[in-house]
N, C-alpha and C positions, 0 to 999 in steps of 0.2 A: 743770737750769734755773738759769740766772745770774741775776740782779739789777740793773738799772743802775742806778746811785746818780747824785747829785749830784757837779758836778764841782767837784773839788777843788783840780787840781794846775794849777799856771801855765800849761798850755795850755790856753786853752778848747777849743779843739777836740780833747780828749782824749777817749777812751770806757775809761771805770770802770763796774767791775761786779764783785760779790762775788761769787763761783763757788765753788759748794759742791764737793768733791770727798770723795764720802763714802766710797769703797774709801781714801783715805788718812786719813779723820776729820778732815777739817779745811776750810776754809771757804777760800779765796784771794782775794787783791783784785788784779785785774789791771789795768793802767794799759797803753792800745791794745796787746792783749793781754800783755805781760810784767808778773809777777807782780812785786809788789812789796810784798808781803807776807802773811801767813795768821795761824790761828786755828785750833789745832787741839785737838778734845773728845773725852770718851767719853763714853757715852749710858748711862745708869742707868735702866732702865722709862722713863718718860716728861721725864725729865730730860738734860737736850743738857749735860753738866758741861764747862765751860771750862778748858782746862788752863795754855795757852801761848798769848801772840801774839808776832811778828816783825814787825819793818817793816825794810825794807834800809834800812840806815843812810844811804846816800847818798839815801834819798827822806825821811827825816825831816823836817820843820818845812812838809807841807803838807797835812796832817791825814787824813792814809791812815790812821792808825790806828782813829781815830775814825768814819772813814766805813766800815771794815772792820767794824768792831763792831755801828754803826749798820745794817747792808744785814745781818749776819748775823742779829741779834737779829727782824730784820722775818722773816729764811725761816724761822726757830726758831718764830713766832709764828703765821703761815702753815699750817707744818705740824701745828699743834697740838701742841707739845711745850713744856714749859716750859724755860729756863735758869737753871745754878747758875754764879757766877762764884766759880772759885779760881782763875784768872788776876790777877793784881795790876793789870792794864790794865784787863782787862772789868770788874774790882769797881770801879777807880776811874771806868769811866765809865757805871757803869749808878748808881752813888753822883750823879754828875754831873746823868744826865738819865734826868728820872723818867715819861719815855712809856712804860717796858717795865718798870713798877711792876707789872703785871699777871700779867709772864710769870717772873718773877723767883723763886727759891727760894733760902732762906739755906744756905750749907754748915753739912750737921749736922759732930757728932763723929764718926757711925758712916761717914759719905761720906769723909771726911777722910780716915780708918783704911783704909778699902778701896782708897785710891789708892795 
């Protein structure tokens, strides 16, 4: 199941959507299908834990990143699972924007330790 988000990128007639791909743990955001970047977790019980995001360099400064996070956080939310950001992007934007204040768990010591 993909996501279509908001568009973001200098085409408007672009088709963005965040495409979970869970045999690789990781979430993609494809821009008229080529991927142009991911997000990828490992799931603890009911925690979807963030680990790493990408955006290809050459798509930076047109907020894939942020819409990547945005479309993941909704199917985390979706599926009833909550999220931990140890991504330094996802902490910085879920610090940002406090819609997914709900779904959000802090990283303990002992989650830290098992990574």
């Amino acid at each position: 199941m993909s996501e279509n988000v908001e568009n973001v990128s200098d085409n408007p007639e672009a088709t963005v959507e965040v495409v979970p791909q869970p045999e690789q743990n990781r979430y993609a955001l494809l821009v008229d299908g080529a991927e142009v970047g991911f997000t990828v977790y490992t799931d603890r019980g009911i925690d979807r834990v963030f680990l790493h995001t990408e955006i290809d360099p050459a798509q930076e400064g047109h907020g894939y990143g942020s819409t990547l996070i945005r479309g993941t956080l909704e199917q985390v939310r979706d599926a009833g699972l909550r999220a931990v950001a140890v991504c330094p992007f996802v902490e910085r934007y879920v610090q940002k924007h406090h819609d997914f204040d709900d779904i959000i768990d802090p990283v303990s010591i002992d989650l830290r330790a098992s990574l």
